[in-house]
C-alpha positions in Angstrom: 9.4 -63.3 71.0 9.1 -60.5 73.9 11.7 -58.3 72.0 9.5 -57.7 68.9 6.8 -56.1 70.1 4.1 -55.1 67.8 2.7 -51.3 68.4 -1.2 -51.1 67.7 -1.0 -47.5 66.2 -1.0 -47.0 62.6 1.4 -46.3 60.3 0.4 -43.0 59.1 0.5 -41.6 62.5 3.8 -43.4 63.0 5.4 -41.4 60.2 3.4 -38.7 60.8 5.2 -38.1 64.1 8.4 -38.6 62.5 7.7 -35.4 60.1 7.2 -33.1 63.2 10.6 -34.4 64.8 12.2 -32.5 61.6 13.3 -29.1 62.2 11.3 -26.7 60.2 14.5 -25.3 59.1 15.1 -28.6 57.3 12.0 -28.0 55.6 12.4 -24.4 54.3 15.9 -25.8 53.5 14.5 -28.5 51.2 11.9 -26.0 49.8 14.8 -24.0 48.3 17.1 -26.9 47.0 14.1 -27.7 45.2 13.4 -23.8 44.2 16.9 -24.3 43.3 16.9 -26.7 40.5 13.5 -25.8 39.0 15.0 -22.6 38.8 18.3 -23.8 37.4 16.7 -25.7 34.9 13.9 -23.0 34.1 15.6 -20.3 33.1 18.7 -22.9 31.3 21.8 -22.7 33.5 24.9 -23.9 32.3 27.3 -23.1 35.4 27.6 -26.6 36.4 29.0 -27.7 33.1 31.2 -24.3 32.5 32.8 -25.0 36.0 33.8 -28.6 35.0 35.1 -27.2 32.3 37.4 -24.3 34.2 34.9 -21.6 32.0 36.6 -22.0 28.9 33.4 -22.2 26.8 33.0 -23.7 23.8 34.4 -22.8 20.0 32.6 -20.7 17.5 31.2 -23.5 15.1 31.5 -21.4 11.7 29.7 -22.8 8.5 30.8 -21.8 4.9 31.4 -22.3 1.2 34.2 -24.8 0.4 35.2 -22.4 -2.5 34.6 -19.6 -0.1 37.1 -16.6 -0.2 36.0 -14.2 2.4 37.1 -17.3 5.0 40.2 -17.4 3.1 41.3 -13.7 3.1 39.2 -12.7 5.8 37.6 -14.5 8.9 40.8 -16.6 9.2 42.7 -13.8 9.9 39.7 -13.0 13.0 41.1 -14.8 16.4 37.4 -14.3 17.8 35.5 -15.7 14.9 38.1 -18.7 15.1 38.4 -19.1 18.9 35.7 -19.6 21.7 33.4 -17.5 23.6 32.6 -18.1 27.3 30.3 -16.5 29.4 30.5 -14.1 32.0 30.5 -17.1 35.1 27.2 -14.8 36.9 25.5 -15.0 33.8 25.9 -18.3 32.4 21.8 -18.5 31.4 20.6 -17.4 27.7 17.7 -15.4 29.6 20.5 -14.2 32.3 22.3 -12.5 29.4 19.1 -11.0 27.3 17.8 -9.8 30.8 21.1 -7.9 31.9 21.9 -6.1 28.6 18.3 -4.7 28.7 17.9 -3.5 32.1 22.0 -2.9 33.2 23.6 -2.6 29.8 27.0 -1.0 31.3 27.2 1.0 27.7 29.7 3.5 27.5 28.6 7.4 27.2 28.1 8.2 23.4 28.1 12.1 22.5 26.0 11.5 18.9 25.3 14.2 16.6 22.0 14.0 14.8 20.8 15.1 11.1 17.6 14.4 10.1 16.8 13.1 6.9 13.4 13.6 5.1 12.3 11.3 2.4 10.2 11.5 -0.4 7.4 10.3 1.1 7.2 12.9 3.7 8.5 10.2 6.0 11.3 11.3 8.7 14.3 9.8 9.7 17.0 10.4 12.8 20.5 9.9 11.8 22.8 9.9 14.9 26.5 10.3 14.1 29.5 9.1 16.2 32.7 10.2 14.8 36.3 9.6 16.1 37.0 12.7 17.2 33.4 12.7 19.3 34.7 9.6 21.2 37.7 11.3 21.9 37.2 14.5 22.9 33.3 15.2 22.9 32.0 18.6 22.2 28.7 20.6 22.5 29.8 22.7 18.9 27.2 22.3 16.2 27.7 19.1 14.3 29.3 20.6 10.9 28.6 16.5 9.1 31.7 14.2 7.9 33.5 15.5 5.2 32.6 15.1 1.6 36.1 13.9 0.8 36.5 12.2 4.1 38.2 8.5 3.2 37.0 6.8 6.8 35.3 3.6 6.4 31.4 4.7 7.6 29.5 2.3 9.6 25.4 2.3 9.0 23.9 0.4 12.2 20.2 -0.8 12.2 18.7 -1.2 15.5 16.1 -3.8 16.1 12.5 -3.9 17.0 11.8 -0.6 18.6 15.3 -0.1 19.8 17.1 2.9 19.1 20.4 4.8 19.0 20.4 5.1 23.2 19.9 1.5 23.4 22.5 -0.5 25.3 23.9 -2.5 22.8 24.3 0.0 20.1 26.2 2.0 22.1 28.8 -1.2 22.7 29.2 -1.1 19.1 29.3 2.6 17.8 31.9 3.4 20.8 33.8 0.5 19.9 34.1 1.6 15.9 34.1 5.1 16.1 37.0 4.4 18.9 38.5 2.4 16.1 38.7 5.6 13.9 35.6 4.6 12.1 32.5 7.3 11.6 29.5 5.1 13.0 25.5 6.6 11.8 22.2 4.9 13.3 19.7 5.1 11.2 16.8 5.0 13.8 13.5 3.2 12.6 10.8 6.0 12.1 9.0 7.4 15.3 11.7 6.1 17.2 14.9 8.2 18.1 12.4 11.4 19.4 11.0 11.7 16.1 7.6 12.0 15.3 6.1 10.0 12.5 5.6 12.3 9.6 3.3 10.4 6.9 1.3 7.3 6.9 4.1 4.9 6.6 5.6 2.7 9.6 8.6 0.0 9.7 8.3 -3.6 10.2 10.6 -6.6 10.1 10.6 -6.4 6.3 10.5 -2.6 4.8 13.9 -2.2 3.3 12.8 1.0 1.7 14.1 3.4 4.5 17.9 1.3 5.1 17.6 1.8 0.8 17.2 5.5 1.0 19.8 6.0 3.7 22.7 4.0 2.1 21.6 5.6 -1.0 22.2 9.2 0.6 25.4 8.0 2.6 27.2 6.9 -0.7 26.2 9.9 -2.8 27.4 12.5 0.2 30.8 10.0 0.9 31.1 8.2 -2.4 34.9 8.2 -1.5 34.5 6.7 2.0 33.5 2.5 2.2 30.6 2.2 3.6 30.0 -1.0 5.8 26.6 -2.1 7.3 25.2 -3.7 10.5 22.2 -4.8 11.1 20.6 -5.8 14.8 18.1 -8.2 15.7 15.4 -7.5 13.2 17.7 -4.9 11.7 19.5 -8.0 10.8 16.8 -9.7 9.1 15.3 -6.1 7.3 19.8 -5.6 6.2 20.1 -9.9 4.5 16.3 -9.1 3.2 17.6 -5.9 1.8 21.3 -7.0 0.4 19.0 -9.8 -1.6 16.9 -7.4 -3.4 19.7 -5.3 -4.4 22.1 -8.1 -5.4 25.4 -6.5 -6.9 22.9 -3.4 -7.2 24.3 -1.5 -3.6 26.4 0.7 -2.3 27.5 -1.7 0.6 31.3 -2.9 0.2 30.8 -5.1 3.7 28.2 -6.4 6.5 27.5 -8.4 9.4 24.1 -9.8 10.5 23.8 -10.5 14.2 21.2 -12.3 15.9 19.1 -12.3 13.2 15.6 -14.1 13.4 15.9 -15.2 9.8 12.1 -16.9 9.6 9.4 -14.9 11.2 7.2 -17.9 10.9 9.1 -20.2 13.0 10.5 -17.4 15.6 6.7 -16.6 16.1 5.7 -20.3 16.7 8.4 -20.6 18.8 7.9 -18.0 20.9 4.7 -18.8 21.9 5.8 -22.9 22.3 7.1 -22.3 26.2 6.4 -20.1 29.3 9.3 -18.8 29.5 9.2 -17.9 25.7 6.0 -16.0 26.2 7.6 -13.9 28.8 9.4 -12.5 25.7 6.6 -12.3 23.9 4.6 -10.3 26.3 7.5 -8.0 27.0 7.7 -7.0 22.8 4.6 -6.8 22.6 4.5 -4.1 25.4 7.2 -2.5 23.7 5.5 -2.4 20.5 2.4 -0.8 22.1 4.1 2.1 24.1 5.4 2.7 20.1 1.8 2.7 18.9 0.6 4.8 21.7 3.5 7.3 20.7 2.3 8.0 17.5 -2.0 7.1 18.9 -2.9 10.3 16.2 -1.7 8.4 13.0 -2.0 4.7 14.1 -5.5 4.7 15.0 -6.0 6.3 11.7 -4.8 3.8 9.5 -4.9 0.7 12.0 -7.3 -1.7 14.3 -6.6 0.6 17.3 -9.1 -1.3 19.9 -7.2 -4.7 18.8 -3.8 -2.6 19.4 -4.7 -1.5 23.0 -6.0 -5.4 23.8 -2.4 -6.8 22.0 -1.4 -9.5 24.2 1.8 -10.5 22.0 3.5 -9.7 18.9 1.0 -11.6 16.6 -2.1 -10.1 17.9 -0.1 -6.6 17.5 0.8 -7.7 14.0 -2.8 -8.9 13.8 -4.2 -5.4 14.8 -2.0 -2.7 13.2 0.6 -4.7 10.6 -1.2 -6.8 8.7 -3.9 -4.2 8.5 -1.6 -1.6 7.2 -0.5 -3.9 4.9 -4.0 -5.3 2.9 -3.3 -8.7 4.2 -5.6 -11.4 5.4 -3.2 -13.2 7.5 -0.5 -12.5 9.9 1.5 -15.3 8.8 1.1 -14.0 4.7 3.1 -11.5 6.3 5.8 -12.9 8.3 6.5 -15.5 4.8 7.1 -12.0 3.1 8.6 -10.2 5.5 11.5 -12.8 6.1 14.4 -13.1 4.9 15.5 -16.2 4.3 14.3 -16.6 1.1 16.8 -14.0 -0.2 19.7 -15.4 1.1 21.0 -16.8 -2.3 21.4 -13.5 -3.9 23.4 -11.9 -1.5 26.3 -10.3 -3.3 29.3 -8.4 -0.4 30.7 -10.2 2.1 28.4 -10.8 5.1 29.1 -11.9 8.5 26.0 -13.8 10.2 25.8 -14.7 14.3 24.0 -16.2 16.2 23.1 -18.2 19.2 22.0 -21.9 19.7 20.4 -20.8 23.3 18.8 -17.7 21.9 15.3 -17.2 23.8 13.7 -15.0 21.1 15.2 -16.0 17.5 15.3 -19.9 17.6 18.3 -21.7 16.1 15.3 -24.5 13.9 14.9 -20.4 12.1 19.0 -20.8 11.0 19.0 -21.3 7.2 22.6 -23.4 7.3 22.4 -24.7 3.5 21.5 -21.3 2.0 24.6 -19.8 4.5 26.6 -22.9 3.3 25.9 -22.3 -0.6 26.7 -18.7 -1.1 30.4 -18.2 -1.3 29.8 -14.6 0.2 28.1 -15.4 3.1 30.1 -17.1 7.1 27.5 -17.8 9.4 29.4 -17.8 13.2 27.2 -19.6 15.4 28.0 -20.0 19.2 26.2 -22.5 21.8 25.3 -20.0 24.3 25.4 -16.2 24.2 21.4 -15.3 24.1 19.3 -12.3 22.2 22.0 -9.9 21.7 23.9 -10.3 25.3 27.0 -12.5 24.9 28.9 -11.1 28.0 32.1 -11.9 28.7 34.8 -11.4 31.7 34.3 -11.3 34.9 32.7 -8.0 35.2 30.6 -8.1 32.2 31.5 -4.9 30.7 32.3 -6.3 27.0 30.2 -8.2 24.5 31.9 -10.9 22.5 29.9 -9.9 19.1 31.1 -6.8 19.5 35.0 -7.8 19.2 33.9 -10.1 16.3 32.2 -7.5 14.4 35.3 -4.8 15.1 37.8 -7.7 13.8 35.8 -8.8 10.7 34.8 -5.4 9.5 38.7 -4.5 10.0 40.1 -7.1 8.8 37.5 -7.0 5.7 38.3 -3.0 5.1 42.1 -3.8 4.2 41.0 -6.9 2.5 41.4 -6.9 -1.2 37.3 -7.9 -1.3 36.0 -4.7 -1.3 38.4 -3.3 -3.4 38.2 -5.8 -6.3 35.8 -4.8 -9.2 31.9 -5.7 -8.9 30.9 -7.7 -12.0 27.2 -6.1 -12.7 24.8 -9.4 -13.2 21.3 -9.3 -14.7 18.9 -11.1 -11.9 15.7 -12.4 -11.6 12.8 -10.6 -10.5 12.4 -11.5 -6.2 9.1 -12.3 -5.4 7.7 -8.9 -4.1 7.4 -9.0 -0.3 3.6 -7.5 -0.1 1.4 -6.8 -3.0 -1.8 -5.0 -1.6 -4.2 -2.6 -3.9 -4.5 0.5 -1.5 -0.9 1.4 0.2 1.8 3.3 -0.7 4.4 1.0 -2.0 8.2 1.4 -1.9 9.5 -1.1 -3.9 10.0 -4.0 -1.6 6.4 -2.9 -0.6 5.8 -3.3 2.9 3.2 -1.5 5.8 2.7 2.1 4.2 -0.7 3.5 3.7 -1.6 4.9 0.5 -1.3 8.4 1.5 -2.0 11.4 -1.1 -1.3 14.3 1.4 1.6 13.1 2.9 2.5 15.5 6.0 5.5 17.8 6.0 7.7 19.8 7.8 10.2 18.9 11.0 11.4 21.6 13.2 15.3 21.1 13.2 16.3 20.7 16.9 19.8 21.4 18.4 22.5 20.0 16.4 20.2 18.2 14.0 20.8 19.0 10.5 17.9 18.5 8.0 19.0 16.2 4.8 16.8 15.8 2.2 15.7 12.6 0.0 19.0 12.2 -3.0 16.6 10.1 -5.4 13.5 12.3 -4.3 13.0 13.0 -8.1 12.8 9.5 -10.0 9.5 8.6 -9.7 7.4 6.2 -11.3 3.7 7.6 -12.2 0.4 4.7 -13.5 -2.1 6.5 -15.3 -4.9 3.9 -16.4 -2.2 1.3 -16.2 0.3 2.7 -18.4 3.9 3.8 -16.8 5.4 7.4 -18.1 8.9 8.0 -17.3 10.1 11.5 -16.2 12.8 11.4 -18.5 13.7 10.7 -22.4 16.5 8.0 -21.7 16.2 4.4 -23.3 15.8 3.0 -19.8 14.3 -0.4 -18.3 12.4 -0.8 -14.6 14.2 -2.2 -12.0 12.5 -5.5 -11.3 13.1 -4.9 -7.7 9.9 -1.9 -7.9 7.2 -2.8 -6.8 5.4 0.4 -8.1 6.1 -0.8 -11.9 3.2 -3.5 -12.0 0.8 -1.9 -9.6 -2.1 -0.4 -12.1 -3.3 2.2 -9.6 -3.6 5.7 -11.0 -1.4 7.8 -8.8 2.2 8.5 -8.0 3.5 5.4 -5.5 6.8 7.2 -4.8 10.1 6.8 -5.7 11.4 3.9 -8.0 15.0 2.8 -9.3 15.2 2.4 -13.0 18.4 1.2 -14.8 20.0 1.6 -18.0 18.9 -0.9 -20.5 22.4 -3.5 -20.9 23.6 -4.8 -23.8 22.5 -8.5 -24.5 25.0 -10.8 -22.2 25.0 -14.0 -22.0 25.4 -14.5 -18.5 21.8 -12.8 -18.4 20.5 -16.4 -19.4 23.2 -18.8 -17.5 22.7 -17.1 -14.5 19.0 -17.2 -14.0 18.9 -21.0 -14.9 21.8 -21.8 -12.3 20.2 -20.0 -9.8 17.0 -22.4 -10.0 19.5 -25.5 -10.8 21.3 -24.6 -6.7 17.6 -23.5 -5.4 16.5 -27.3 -6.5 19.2 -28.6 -5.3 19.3 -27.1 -2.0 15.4 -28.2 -1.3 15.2 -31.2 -2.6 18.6 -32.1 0.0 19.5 -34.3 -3.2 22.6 -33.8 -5.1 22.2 -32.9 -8.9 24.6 -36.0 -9.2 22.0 -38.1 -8.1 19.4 -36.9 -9.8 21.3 -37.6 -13.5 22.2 -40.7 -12.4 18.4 -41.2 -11.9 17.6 -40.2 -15.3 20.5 -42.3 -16.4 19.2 -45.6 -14.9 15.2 -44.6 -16.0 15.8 -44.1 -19.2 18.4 -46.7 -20.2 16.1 -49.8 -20.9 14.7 -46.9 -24.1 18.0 -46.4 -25.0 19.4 -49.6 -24.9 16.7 -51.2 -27.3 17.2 -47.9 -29.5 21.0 -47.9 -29.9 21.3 -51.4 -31.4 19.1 -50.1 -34.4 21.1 -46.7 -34.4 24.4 -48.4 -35.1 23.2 -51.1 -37.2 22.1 -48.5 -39.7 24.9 -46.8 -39.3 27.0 -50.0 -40.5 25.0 -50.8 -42.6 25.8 -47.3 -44.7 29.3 -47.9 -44.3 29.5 -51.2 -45.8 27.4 -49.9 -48.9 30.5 -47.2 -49.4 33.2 -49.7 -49.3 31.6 -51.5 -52.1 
């Protein structure tokens, strides 16, 4: 009994005691295993499970038509598109990736050579050329353009929101085709590239107008050269918005979509769903404002500037200076129109689509897999990690893996018989319009451009710019009193894709496409009523197989009591002529 002796003090001090035994270098050592794993689990680490795996990543899940020949003749032939992709081992984190290619990059030096391209609206445009011959021997001689007869495949890149040609990742992919062999033209967004903004009308996620004009230009000036497209971020979503308004109607033999956000909608709810999603938020929404502040003379003009300068994220931006531009009463009305999702089905060249499952900014709950899936021109490559545009690979990070897939699939599609077979030119349905306000100046898909009737002129050509004017600056579409008057005397028919057709405004809205009436076809008919037939199908998730048999099994009790009637008549008949 004398061994267990009972101590009077209490517990709490007894452990209290204990605590200050501990070296405080035990402490501070706990304090950062635990920073540690917040840490690793904040910002979505994935290095534990890549070294398991001896950093072989994972394989590139790719989704397509059963029926589908650009697989067939094309991405089957890509080693990337059909292997895996794994991380650079120091950057195995989606935000790891998307932070390093925006402030380290490691692009290689691009020499471009600019022309600037005016359009009809007064509107301004910095095209910035990368030839061959610039990659391989760069030169300070004035930039002379491509040749008119010049056969190279042309690459038109799009950047994304308020990117331009000098940003990181287009540079990893003009080197990387113009090193091909391949002449590689940014179209920079207006007011971006060093340009001022020349009229009242500004991008957004959905004006195709501008990437319309450009590709326009490009074929006319190189009808003999292919001309291939690539579009960025929400370059991606304003190239898939604008390949679905044009439908067989464009110039494009070829494309790829990477990292596109595909629903604004969701990407905006998303982004604001987590704190480390509202990082990115608050960082594009800076962005957006140092672009407003660029051009403070016009903006504040036309726009909510005192909401602008307040902005917090990209909806109260859009709030303040979008959806005002536009007429609209709702950021949201906007994003609906400005995605492009809905236009998906009516994509008509082969079109490459990546993106990431870990992707911080464009969620993958945006990734429209059963419109991808449906369209036989359309492989959407999706990978488990790679984040907003980063997808680093090697040790040393100095190559991005979407890169190598876009070289492959463009190449590969180039001396494809694709772009060489015939286009068969289909009658369409009228897209719904993407905005319809009373009071802006509407180019066809009809998007943030204020109704401007002294649209502002003239850009001082700097060194080795070339000026380029608007190709289709003449076909223009004038209401008077609600009645359309065409500038010419031909039997022709308005493209359904105008927006300026059916607004009544007296006024010229601009340029507008008109076609030449076809003769009656009957695939004019067939193909509108199929399109509804696979849109029904594809959102009611039920199979039109199932849906007859439905019909089948509801109506048979009507037409079983009906047929014995039918055929007894009928026997009866045949009875009467025998006798």
């Amino acid at each position: 009994m004398d061994c267990f002796e009972l101590s009077s003090e209490s517990p709490y001090e007894l452990l209290l005691k204990v605590a200050f035994l501990i070296p405080i270098s035990h402490y501070f050592l706990g304090f950062l295993f635990l920073l540690a794993v917040f840490l690793y689990n904040f910002i979505e680490m994935y290095f534990i499970q890549e070294l398991f795996t001896g950093f072989r990543g994972k394989p590139v899940s790719l989704t397509f038509n059963s029926c589908c020949d650009l697989y067939q003749e094309v991405v089957s032939k890509c080693k990337t598109l059909n292997g895996r992709f794994s991380s650079t081992p120091w950057l195995c984190s989606p935000h790891l990736q998307t932070a390093f290619l925006q402030f380290f990059g490691r692009a290689p030096a691009c020499s471009y050579r600019r022309q600037i391209f005016q359009l009809s609206d007064g509107g301004t445009i910095a095209l910035d050329w990368l030839r061959n011959i610039d990659v391989k021997k760069p030169s300070i001689e004035r930039f002379d353009g491509v040749q008119s007869d010049d056969k190279s495949p042309i690459m038109l890149v799009i950047p994304g929101l308020t990117s331009d040609s000098d940003s990181a990742y287009i540079k990893h992919l003009a080197f990387k085709m113009a090193k091909r062999g391949w002449n590689v033209v940014v179209s920079n967004h207006r007011g971006l590239g060093g340009v001022s903004v020349t009229s009242d009308c500004f991008y957004n996620a959905g004006w195709t107008e501008d990437a319309r004009r450009v590709i326009d230009h490009l074929h006319t000036q190189y009808p003999q050269a292919p001309l291939f497209t690539v579009g960025l971020s929400i370059g991606a979503n304003v190239l898939v918005k604008y390949l679905g308004e044009e439908g067989v109607n464009t110039a494009i033999v070829g494309a790829a979509a990477i990292c596109s956000p595909w629903d604004l909608l969701i990407c905006d709810r998303y982004i604001n769903r987590r704190l480390v999603q509202r990082v990115y938020d608050r960082a594009l929404a800076i962005g957006l404002k140092g672009y407003a502040k660029l051009h403070q003379t016009v903006m504040s003009r036309l726009a909510d500037w005192e909401g602008i300068v307040k902005a917090r994220s990209v909806r109260d931006f859009d709030h303040s200076s979008t959806r005002v531009l536009a007429d609209l009463e709702t950021v949201d009305t906007y994003y609906r129109k400005a995605s492009c999702t809905s236009y998906i089905g009516n994509v008509m060249v082969p079109l490459l689509c990546v993106s990431a499952l870990d992707d911080p900014v464009c969620t993958r709950e945006a990734i429209p897999w059963d419109e991808c899936r449906a369209n036989k021109n359309i492989v959407l490559a999706t990978t488990h990690h790679g984040g907003h545009l980063g997808y680093f690979e090697g040790m040393t990070a100095k190559s991005l893996w979407w890169v190598r897939a876009v070289d492959e699939f463009l190449c590969a599609l180039n001396s494809s018989s694709l772009i060489h077979s015939k286009k068969v030119t289909t009658v369409h349905s009228p897209l719904e319009t993407s905005i319809d306000p009373q009071y802006v100046n509407i180019r066809e898909d009809g998007l943030v451009t204020a109704f401007s009737n002294d649209p502002s002129g003239e850009v001082g050509s700097l060194q080795n710019e070339q000026p380029v004017e608007d190709d289709k600056a003449g076909d223009r579409i004038r209401g008077v009193s609600g009645a359309m008057q065409l500038e010419t005397n031909a039997t022709t028919q308005f493209d359904p894709r105008s927006e300026s057709t059916r607004l009544g405004d007296a006024g010229s809205r601009g340029p507008a496409k008109m076609l030449v009436t076809p003769e009656p076809d009957f695939d004019a008919v067939i193909v509108p009523v199929k399109r509804c037939l696979n849109q029904l199908s594809r959102r009611s998730k039920i199979s039109m197989w199932v849906l007859a048999y439905i019909a089948i099994i509801t109506t048979w009790p009507i037409l079983g009591s009906a047929s014995p009637m039918f055929f007894k008549k009928k026997l009866r008949n045949i009875f009467s002529l025998k006798r």
